[in-house]
N, C-alpha and C positions, 0 to 999 in steps of 0.2 A: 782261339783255335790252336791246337796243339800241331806240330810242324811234325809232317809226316817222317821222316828220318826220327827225330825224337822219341815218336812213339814206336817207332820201330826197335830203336835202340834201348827204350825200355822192357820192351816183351822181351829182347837179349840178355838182358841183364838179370830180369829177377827166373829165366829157364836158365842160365848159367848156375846164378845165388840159388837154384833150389836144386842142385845138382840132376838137372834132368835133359843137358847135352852141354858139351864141350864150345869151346869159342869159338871154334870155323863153323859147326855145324849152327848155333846160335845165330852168328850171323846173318848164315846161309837162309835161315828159316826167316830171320825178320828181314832182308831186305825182298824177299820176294814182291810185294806189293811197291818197291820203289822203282819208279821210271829213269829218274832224273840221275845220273851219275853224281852229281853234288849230292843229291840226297843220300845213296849209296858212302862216300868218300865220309858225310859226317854220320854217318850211322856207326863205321867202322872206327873213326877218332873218338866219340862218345864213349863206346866200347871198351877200346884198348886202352883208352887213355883212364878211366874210371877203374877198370881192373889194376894197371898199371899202378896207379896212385891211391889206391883203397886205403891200405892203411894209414897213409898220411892222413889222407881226407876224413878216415874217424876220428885219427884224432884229433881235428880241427870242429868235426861237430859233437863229439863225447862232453866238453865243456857247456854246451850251448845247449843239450838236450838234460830232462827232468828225468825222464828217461834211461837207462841203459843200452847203448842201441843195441844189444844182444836182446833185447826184450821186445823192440819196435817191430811191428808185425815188417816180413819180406820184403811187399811192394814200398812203402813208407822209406825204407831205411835206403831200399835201391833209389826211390827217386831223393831223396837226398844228397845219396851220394853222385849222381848223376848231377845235377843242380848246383851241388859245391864243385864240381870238378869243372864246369862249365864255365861258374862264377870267376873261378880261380886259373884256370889254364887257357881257355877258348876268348880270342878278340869276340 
């Protein structure tokens, strides 16, 4: 099961990646379904901290993909980066 903040901060990300609203408004639209302030709190770390560290984090998976990630379909390439940044920055 996917952690409701998670999937929240996915739908953020790839409406950001495909230019069809800004990062408050992004937000604003996925945390609607969350209750839980923790879940709210990582939804917004997920977020900022993925955007924030984007290009690092391609270039840590540009080596690792067969791929171009300029070629990896949207959602693929969002959860990657979401999942490296996770890996790498979040206890």
């Amino acid at each position: 099961m996917i952690a409701p903040a998670r999937r929240a901060a996915f739908a953020a990300l790839v409406d950001i990646a495909g230019n069809r609203v800004d990062l408050d408004q992004a937000v604003e639209n996925a945390r609607q379904g969350l209750t839980d302030a923790r879940d709210v709190a990582l939804l917004r770390e997920i977020v900022t901290g993925t955007l924030r560290w984007q290009a690092r984090l391609d270039w840590r998976l540009a080596p690792l993909s067969r791929v171009p990630l300029n070629r990896l379909d949207l959602e693929v390439l969002v959860a990657l980066r979401m999942a490296a940044y996770q890996l790498e920055f979040l206890d």
